[in-house]
N, C-alpha and C positions, 0 to 999 in steps of 0.2 A: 657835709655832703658836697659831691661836686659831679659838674654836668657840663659837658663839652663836646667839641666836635675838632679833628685835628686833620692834620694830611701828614700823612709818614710812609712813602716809598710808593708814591702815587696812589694811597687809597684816603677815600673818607674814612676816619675813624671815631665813631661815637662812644661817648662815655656814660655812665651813670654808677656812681661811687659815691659811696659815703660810710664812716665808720664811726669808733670812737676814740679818743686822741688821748694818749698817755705822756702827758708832760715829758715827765721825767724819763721816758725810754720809750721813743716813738713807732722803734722797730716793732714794739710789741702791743701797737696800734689796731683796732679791730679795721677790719675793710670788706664790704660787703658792694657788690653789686653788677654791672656788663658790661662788656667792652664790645662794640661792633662793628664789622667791615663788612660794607659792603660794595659788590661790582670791583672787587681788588683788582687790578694788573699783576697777576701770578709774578712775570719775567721781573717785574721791578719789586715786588716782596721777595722774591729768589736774590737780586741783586743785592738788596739791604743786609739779608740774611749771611750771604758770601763774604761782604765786607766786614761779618761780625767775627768771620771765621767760623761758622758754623755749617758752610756746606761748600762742595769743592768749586772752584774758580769757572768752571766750563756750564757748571748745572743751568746758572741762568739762560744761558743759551739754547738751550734744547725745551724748554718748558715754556710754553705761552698759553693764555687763556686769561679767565678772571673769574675770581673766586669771592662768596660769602662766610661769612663767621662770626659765630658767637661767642664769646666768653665771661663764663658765670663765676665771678672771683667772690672768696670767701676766707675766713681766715685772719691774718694776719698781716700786717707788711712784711714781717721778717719771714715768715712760713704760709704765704697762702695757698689756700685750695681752690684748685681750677675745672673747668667742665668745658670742654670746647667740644660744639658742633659745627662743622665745617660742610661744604656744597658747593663742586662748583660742574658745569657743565659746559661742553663746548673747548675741553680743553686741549692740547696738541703737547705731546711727550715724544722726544728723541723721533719725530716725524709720522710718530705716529696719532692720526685726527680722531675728531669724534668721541672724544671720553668725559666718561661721568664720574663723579667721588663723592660717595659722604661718608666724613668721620666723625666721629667719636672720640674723645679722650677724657680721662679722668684721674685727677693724682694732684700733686704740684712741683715747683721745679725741680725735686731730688728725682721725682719717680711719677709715671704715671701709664696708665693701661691705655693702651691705643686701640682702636676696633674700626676698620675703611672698608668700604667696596668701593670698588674699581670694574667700571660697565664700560661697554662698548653698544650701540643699539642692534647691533649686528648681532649679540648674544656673548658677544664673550667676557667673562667676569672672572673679577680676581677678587680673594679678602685676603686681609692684613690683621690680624690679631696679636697684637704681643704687649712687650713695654717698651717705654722709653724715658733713659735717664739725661733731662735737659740741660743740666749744670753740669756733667758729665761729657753731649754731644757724644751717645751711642745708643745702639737699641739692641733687643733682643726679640725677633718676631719669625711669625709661623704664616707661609703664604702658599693657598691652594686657589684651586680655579683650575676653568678650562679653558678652551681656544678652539673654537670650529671654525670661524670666518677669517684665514690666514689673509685673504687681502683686505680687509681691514686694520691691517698691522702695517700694509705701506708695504708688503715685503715684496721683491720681483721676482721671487721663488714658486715656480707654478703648484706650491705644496697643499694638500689638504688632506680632510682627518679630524679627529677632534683627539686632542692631547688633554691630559688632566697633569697637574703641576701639585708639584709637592715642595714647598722651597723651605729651609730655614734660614734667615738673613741675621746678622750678629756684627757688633763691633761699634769702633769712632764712624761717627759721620763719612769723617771722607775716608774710610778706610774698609768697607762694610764685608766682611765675607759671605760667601753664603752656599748651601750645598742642599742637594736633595734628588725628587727623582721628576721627570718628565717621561709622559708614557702615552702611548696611542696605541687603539686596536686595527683603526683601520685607514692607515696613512699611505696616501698617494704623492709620488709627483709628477704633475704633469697626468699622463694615460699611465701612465705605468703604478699596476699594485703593488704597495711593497708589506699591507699587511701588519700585524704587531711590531712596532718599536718599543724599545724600553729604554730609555737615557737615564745615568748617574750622570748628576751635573756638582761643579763647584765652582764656587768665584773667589779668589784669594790675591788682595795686592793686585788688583785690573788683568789677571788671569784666569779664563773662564777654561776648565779641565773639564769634559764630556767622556763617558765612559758610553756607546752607545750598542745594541746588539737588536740585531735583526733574523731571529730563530727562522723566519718560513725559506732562509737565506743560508744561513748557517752563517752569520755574518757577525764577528764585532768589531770595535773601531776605537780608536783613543783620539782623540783629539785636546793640544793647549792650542789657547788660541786667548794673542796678549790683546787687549778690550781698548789698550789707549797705548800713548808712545808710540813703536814702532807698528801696532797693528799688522803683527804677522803670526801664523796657526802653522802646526805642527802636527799633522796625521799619521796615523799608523790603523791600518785595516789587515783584517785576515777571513778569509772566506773556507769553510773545512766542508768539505762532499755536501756541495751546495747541487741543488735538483735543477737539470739541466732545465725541465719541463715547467717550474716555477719560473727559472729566469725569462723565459719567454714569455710565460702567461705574464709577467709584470712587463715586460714591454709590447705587450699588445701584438706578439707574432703568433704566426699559426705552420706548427712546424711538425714533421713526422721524425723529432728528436727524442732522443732520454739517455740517463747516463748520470755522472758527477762531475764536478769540477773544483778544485781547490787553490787557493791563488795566496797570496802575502803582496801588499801595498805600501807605499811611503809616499808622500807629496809635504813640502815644505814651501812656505813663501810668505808676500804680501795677502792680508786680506781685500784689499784695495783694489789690487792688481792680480786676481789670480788667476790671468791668461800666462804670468811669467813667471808661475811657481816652476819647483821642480819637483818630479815624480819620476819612481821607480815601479813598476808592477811584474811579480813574478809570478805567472800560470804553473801551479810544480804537477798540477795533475789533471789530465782530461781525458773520462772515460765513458764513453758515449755508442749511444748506436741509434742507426737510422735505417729501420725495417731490417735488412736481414745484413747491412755494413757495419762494422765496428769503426768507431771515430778517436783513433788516439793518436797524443803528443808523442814522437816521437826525441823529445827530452826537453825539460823546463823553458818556455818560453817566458824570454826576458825582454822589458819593454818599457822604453825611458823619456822623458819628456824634459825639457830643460830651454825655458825662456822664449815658450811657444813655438816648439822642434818638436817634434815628436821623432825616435830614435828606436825603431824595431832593431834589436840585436840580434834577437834570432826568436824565430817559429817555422817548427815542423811540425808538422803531423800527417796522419793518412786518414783518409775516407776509403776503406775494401781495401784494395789494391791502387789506390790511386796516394800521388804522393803532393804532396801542398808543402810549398819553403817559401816562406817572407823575409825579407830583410832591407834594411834601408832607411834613409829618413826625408821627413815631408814638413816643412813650414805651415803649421796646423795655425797661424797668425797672422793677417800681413805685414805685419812690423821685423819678423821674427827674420833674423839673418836670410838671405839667398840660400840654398840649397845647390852644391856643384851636381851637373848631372852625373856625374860618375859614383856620385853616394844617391842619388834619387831613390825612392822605394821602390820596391820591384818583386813581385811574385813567380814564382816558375809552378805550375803543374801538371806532373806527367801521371798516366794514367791510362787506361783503356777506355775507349766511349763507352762499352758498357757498363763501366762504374761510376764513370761521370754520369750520366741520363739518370742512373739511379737518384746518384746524390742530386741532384738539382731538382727532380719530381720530392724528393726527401723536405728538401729546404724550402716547399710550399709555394714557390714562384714557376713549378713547370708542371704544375698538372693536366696544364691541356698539352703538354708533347704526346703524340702520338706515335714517336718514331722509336725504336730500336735500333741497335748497331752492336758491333766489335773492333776493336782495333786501336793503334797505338795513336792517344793525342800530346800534344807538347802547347804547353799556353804562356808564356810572356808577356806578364803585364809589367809595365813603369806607370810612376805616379809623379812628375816632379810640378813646380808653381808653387800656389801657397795658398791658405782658407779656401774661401769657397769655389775658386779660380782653378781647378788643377788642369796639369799637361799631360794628359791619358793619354798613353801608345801602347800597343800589341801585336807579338804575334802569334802565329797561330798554325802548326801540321799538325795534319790528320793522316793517317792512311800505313800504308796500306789497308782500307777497311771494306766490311758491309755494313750497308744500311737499307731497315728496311722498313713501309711506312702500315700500317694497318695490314689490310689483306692483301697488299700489294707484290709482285715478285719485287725481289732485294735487286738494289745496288751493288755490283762489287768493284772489287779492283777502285774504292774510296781517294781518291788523291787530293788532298785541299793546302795550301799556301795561301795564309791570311794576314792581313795588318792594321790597322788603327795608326796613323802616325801623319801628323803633318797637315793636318786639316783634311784630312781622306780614309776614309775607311774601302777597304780594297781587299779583292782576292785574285791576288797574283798569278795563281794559276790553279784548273780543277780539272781535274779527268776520273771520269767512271763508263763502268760499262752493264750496261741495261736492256735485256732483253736481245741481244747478239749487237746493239748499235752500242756504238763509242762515242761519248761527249765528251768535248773539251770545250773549258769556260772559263774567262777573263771579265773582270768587273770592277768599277771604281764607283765611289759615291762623296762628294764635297760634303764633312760635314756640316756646313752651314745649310743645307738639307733637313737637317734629321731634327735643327733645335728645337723645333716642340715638339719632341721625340723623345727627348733625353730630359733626363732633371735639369734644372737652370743651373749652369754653371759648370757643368761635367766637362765640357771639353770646353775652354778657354781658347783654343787654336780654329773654332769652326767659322770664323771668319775672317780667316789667313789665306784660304785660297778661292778664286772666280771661275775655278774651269766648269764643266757640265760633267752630269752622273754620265756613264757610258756602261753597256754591255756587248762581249762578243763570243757569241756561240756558235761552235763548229759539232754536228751530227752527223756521223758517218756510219753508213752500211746497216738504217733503217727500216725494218723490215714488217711486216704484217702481224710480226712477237710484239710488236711495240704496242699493237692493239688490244692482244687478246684480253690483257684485265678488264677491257670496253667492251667489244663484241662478243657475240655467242661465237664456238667455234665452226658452224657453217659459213659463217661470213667472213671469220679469219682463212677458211679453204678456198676460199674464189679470189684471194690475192697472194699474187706472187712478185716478186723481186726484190730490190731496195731502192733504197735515195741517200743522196748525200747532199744537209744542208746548212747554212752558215746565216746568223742572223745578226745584224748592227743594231745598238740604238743609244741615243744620246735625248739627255734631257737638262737642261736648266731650270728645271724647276720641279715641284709635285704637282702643279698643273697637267691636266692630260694636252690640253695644245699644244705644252712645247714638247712634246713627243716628237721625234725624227728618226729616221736611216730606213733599213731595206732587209727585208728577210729575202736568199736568193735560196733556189735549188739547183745544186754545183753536177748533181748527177739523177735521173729518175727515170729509170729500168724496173717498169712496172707493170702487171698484167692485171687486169681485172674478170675474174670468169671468162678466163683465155682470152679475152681481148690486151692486145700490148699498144702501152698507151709512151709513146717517146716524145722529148721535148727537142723541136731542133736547136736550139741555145737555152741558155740557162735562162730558168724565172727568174723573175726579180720584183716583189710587191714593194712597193715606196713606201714608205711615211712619213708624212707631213704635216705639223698640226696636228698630232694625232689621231690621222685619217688615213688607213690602207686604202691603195689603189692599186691594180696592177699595173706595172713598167713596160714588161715584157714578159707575155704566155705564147707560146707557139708550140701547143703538143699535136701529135697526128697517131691514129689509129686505127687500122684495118681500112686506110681510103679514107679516113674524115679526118678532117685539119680543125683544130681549135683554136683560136685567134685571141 
């Protein structure tokens, strides 16, 4: 008999053995009794293990905690029979915390049956069932389980779902393959639904092959992706009359879309680093409609990404009659090369206003427009900077048009020149003509104005310029038509003439104080139920602080002076 207590790769190890001893051939010694560890240091029995050449060089590293175990030896010294119960809690694997294990094994060093769970307290569990051959250093096992609580896995990935696993593992120690399936009914990431997945996975040689497909999608995908060494993955996706109205209910939009769309993908790179992979994406098909517009490609759009660039080749399409052309590229990184402005991204769409208003009440951001129109618009957008920084500029004709707002008489004769550029958002010049009077209108606005207006970051230049917002309106030949959508038509009858007026204003701020300048009337030939009311110089109301006063009134009529 013998009875001890040892330390061997930082654990206590206790014994209790005894057998019976055959002189002459001791291998075939009886030996009966247990071995036990308890409170192990996981990382330094991994360490010991390593060094025997029985597990790969890196494992110690990823695995910490400390473990209990029993083992119940039987048998012989040359052929003993083994029983190990094993327990440890509190243990940390490849970063991921919080896990529990009790095994099971039974056999001796040729062969022996393995049986583990593997807990998370979050819920998610794994078993291991197989064999394994120790004199050997290989196994042959069957691993199922689920996974609801994705951040309890450490992972930065906003995914959730509950996945069920189907794995078979096989082979040496450090050489382990293993294949089977991963599947979810109802996997999200982030807000967005995406619904059944179903993944074929394989690991061969520290290359993990994922076959994955997403039906509510019409989605599938290949993915190698090397696990060690150079840790770099290799995609291939294809999307076949994928439902436009899915794709938006999985990112949470709310849209008067429908239709199909078909696409082929490639992305290769770092897993490490995959802001600097490189992708290719080709849209071959888009056929869509938005109430009563058709929404199609007018031929494959192609779409490139390379070392945190993003590289629009080309997209066309139309919405009705209206025509949308993209091209260009945009440093989607801050690291990622300078972009020249002469390659900068850049959108053109032409169109009629009628088909545009459609489309944008369509795209569920313009329900509350109230307005109608016709007529020819032209839109220039650029995009150059980089991440979340970009350099927005635009311009913008409209006109020849009408526009018209509710139950209101139209606008015509629409004239607008508009721009975004430079730290100013500006309408360079605007003329229509509204109930027999003619406006003409000039306007600028700093956008350093508008930033909590805009998302953070949209214009990058809105604190490049100091001047003050400004308007200037000129209203000619005025007349009592200007009223009639207000007054009943007896009291549009008791006025006659017109006026002609011109109004300044300047502000430095959205505050109403710094409001300033002067609305004048430049002409007012006006009669009121036959009384003619003349001004002998032009009015002039001031603004100041955002307080009208008048400057100058001097009207006279039938013998009365108004001061």
């Amino acid at each position: 008999a013998h009875q001890g207590k040892y330390v061997t790769a930082g654990a206590g190890i206790g014994t209790a053995l005894m057998g019976d001893v055959v002189r002459h051939d001791v291998m075939h010694s009886s030996l009966t009794g247990t071995i036990e560890a308890r409170d192990t240091d996981v990382s330094r029995l991994m360490t010991t293990l390593s060094d025997a050449g029985l597990l790969d060089r890196s494992t110690p590293n990823v695995v910490t905690g400390r473990l209990d175990a029993v083992v119940s030896v039987s048998g012989t010294i040359a052929k003993p029979a083994i029983h190990v119960n094993a327990s440890g809690r509190g243990l940390s694997a490849f970063d991921v915390p919080d896990i529990s294990i009790d095994a099971n094994a039974t056999g001796d060093l040729a062969q022996a049956a393995v049986d583990a769970r593997v807990r998370q307290s979050s819920g998610n569990t794994i078993e291991i069932k197989g064999t394994v051959w120790p004199n050997e250093s290989r196994l042959d096992t069957r691993i199922t389980g689920s996974v609801s609580d994705w951040s309890a896995l450490a992972s930065p990935a906003p995914v959730s779902g509950t996945a069920d696993i189907r794995l078979d593992a096989r082979g040496p120690f450090q050489a382990i393959t293993a294949s089977g399936t991963v599947s979810m009914t109802d996997a999200r990431y982030g807000d967005a639904a995406l619904g059944p997945l179903d993944a074929q996975v394989g690991l061969d040689a520290g290359v993990a092959r994922i076959a994955l497909s997403a039906p509510d999608f019409g989605a599938k995908a290949q993915a190698d992706l090397r696990l060690a060494g150079s840790r770099s993955g290799v995609v291939d996706m294809q999307v076949v009359d994928a439902s436009i109205e899915r794709l938006l209910q999985a990112g949470g939009l709310v849209a008067d879309l429908s239709g199909r769309l078909s696409l082929t993908a490639h992305g290769e790179g770092s897993l490490d680093n995959w802001q600097h992979a490189v992708a290719a994406v080709e849209i071959s098909s888009l056929d869509g409609r938005s109430g009563a517009l058709a929404i199609r490609l007018q031929e494959p759009a192609r779409i490139w990404y390379d070392g945190g660039t993003l590289d629009v080749l080309s997209l066309e399409t139309t919405v009705g009659e209206t025509r949308l052309s993209v091209n260009g590229r945009y440093a989607v990184v801050d690291d990622a090369p300078v972009v020249a402005s002469g390659d900068a991204l850049r959108g053109v769409l032409v169109g009629d206003l009628s088909h545009i208003l459609d489309a944008v009440r369509a795209s569920g951001f313009g329900d509350a427009i109230d307005v109608s129109g016709k007529g020819p618009v032209v839109l220039l957008t650029r995009a150059n900077g980089r991440g979340e920084q970009p350099l927005l500029s635009a311009d913008l004709e409209l006109g020849p048009a009408e526009v018209t707002r509710q139950d209101l008489p139209p606008v015509s004769g629409v004239q607008v020149r508009a721009r975004v550029a430079e730290g100013w958002a500006e309408i360079v010049s605007a003329s229509a003509d509204w109930q027999k009077a003619s406006v003409t209108l000039q306007a600028r606005v700093p956008l350093r104005l508008l930033d909590q207006r805009v998302p953070n970051g949209l214009f990058a230049a809105t604190d490049t310029v100091r001047g003050a917002a400004s308007l200037d309106l000129r209203a000619v030949s005025v007349t009592a038509q200007a009223l009639s959508p207000f007054l009943p038509p007896e009291s549009i009858a008791q006025i006659d003439g017109a006026l002609d007026a011109t109004v300044h204003l300047e502000a430095s701020s959205l505050d109403w104080a710094s409001l300033q300048g002067e609305a004048r009337l430049d002409r007012f030939d006006v009669a009121v139920a036959g009384v003619s009311l003349v001004q002998q110089e032009p009015t002039r109301i001031a603004i100041e602080k955002g307080i009208a006063r008048p400057a100058t009134w001097t009207w006279t009529g039938r013998g009365t002076s108004l001061v």
